[in-house]
Each structure stands twice: as structure tokens, then as C-alpha cells.
PAZANU-462539 format. One line per 3 residues: their letters; for each residue y, z negated, x negated of N, C-alpha, C. Coordinates in steps of 0.02 Angstrom, whole numbers, plus 32768, in hexadecimal, padded with zeros to 4 digits. Example, Ala and Ser with C-alpha at 12.3 -4.5 7.8 and 13.67 -1.06 7.14 Angstrom:
residues 2
as	7EE4/7E7A/7D6C/7F1F/7E7A/7D99/7F5B/7E7A/7D6C ~ 7F90/7E9E/7D7E/7FCB/7E9B/7D54/8002/7E76/7D7B
end
This chain:
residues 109
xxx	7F90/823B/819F/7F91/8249/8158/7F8F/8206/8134 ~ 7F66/8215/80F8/7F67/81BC/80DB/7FA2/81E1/8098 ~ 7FB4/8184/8084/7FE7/8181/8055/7FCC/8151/8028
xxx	7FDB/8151/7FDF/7FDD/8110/7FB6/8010/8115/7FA5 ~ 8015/80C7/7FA1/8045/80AE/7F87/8041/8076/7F2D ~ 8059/808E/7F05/806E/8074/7ECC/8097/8044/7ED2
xxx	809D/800C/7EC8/80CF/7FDA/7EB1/80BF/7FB0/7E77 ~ 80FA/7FB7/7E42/80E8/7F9E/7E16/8137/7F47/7E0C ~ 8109/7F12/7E0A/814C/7EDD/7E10/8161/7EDF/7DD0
xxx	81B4/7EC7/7DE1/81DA/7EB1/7D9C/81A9/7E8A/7D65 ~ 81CD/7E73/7D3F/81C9/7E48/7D21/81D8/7DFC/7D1B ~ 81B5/7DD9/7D2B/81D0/7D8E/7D32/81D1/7D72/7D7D
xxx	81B7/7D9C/7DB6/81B3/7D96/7DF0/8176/7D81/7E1B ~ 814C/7D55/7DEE/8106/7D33/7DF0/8128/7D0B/7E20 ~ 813A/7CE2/7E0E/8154/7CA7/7E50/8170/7CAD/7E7D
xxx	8198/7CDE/7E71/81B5/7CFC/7ECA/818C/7D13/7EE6 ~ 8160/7D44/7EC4/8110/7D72/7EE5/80F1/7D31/7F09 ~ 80D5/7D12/7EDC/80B6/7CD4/7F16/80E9/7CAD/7F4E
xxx	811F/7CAE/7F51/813E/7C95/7F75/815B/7CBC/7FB4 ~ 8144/7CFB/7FBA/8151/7D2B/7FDB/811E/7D45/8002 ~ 80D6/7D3A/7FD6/8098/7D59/800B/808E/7D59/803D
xxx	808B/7D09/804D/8077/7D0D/80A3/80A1/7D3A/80C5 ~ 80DF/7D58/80C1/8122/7D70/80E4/8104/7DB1/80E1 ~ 80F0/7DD4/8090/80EA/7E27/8096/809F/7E1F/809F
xxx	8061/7DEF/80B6/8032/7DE1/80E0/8028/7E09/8133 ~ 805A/7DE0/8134/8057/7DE6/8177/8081/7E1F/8171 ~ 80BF/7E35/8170/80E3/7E85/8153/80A7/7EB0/816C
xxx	806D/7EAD/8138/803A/7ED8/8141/8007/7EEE/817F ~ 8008/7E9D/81A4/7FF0/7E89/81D5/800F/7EAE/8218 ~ 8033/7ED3/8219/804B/7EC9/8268/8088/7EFB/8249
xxx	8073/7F4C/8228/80A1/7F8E/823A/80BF/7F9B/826C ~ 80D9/7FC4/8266/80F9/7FEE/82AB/80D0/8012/82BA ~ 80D6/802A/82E4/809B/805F/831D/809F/80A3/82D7
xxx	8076/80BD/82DF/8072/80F9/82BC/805E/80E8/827C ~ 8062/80A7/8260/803E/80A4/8208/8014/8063/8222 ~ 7FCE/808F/81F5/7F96/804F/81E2/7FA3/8056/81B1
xxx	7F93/800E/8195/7F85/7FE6/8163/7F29/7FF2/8159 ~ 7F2A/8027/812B/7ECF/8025/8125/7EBF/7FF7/80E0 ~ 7EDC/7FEE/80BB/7EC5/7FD0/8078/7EFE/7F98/804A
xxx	7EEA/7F80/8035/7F45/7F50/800E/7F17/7F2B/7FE3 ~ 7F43/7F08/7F9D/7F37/7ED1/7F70/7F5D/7ED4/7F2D ~ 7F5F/7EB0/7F01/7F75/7EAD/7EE6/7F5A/7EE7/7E92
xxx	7F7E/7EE5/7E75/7F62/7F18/7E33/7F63/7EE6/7DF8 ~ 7F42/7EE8/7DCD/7F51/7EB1/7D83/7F66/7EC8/7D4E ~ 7F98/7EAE/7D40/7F94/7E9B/7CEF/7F5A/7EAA/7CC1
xxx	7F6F/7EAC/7C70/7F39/7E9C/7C40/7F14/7E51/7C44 ~ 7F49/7E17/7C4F/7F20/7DE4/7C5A/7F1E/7DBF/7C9B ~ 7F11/7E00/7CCE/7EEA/7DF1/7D1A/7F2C/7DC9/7D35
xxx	7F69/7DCE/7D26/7F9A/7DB5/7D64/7FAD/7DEF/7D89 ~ 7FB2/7DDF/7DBF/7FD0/7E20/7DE9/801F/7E32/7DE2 ~ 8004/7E70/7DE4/8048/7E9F/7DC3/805C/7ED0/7DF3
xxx	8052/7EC9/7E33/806E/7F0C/7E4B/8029/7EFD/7E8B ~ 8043/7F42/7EA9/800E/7F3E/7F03/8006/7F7E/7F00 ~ 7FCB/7F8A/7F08/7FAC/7FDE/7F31/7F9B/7FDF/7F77
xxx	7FB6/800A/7FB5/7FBB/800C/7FD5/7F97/804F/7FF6 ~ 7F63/804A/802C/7F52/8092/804D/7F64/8088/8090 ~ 7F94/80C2/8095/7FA3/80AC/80E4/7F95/80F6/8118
xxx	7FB3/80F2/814A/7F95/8131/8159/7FDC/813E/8198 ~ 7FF9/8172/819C/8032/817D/81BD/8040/81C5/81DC ~ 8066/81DE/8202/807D/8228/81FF/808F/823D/81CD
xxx	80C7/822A/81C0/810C/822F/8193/80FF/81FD/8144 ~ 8121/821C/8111/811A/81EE/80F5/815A/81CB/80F2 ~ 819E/81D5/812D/81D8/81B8/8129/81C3/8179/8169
xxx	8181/817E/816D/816D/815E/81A2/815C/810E/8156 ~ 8133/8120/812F/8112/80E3/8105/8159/80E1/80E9 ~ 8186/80F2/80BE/81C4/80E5/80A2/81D6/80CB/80C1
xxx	81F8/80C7/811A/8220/8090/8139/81E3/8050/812F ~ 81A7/805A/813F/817C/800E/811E/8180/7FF4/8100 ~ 8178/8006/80C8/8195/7FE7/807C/81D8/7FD4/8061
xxx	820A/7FF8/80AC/8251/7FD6/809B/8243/7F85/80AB ~ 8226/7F8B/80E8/8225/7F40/80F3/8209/7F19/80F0 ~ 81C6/7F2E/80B8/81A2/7EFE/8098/81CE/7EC4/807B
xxx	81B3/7E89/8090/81D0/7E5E/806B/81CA/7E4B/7FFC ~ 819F/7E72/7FFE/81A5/7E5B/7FBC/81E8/7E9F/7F95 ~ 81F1/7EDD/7FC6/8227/7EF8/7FB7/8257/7EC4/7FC4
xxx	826A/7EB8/8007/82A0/7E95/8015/82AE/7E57/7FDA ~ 8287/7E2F/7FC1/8298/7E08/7F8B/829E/7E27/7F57 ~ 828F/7E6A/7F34/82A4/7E87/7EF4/827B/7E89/7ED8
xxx	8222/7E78/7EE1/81F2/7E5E/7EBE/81E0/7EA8/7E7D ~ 81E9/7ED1/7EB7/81B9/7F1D/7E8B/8203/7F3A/7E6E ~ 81EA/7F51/7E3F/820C/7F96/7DFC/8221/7FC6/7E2A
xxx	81E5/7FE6/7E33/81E1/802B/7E43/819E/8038/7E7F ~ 81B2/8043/7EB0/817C/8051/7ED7/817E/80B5/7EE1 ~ 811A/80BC/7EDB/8116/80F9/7EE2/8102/811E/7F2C
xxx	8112/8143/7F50/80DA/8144/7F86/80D0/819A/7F78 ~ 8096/8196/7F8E/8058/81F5/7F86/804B/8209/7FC1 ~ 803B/8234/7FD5/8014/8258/8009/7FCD/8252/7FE2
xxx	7F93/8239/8003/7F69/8236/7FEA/7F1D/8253/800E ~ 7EE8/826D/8000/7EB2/827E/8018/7E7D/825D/8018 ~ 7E60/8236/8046/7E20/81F2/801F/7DD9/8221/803E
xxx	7DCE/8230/801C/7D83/823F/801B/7D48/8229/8026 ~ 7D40/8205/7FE5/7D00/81ED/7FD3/7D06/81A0/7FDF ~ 7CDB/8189/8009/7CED/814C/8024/7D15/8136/8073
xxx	7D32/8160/808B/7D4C/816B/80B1/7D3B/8163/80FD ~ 7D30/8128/8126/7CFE/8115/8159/7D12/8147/818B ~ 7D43/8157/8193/7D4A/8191/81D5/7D23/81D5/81D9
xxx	7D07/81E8/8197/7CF1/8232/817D/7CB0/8209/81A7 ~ 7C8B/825D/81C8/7C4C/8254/81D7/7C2D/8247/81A0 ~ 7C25/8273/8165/7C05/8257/8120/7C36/824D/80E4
xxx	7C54/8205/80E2/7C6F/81EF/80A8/7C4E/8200/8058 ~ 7C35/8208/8061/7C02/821B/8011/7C20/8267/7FF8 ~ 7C3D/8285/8034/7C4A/82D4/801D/7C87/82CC/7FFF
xxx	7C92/82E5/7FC7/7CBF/82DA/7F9F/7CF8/8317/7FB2 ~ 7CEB/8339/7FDA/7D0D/8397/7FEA/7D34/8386/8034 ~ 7D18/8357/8052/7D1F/8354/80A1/7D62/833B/809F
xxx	7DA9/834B/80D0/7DCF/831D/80D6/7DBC/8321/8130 ~ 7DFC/82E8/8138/7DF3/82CF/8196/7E16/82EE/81B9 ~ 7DFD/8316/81DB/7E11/8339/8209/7E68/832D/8228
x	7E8F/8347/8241/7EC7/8332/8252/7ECE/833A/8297
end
């Protein structure tokens, strides 16, 4: 099952965010068995600073991506507000679908 994830950072946490990447980098780099990491980056601001991370991951459980994001490091430093996570359906675009273009198709389970 895929998940997104919403994270939106505090306020004032630009410099810790950069001082933290390489850590929730690699975080991203090297899950636990059972979650990929299919997609990550940052989200912007009105004037293009990053404000937050969107995340597509893909798991059983979604208590499976929640223990992830406990130990994201940019949680562990306090960086984000409020993080969201979804059950999500990717469709269109979607490299595993025999035809990604079908907007109706989900992936088989």
C-alpha cells in the first residue's frame, strides 16, 4: 500500500533543516525491511524556501511508515509542526502499473 506523507516545518527551523539533512538523507536511505522510500523532497514556501517534505512511501501498515517518521531525524530534532501521513492510490504515473497513463487502474496487491 503506498502512503504520503505531509510535513509541514516550524517556523524558524531553516538552519537546523540544513543542518540536519545529510542525517534524515540518509534516514531515507536505508528503511527497515517492509517500507520503500519511492519519492521525497522538500515543499516551498511563497518565496521558494523549503517549508516542509512530501513523502511517498510504500508499506503494509501504515503503523509501519509512522514508526519511520518517528525516527526521522528531522522529527527527532523538532524540525516539523505537524506531520500528515494518508493511505494513498498512485495511478497515473505510477511505474509498476502495466499502463501508468490509466488513470482507473490501481496495483494489484
Amino acid at each position: 500500500m503506498y502512503f504520503v506523507v505531509f510535513a509541514t516545518d516550524q517556523p524558524g527551523k531553516a538552519a537546523l533543516r540544513a543542518q540536519t539533512k545529510a542525517r534524515h538523507r540518509d534516514h531515507l536511505d536505508h528503511p527497515p525491511d517492509g517500507v520503500h522510500v519511492l519519492q521525497t523532497g522538500p515543499w516551498l514556501d511563497g518565496a521558494g524556501e523549503e517549508a516542509g517534505s512530501l513523502l511517498i512511501l510504500e508499506a503494509a501498515s501504515q503503523a509501519q511508515i509512522e514508526a519511520f517518521m518517528q525516527t526521522d531525524p528531522y522529527v527527532e530534532a523538532g524540525i516539523f509542526a505537524h506531520v500528515e501521513v494518508h493511505p494513498w492510490v498512485w495511478r497515473r504515473g505510477n511505474p509498476y502499473l502495466a499502463d501508468s497513463t490509466d488513470a482507473t487502474a490501481d496495483k494489484p496487491n
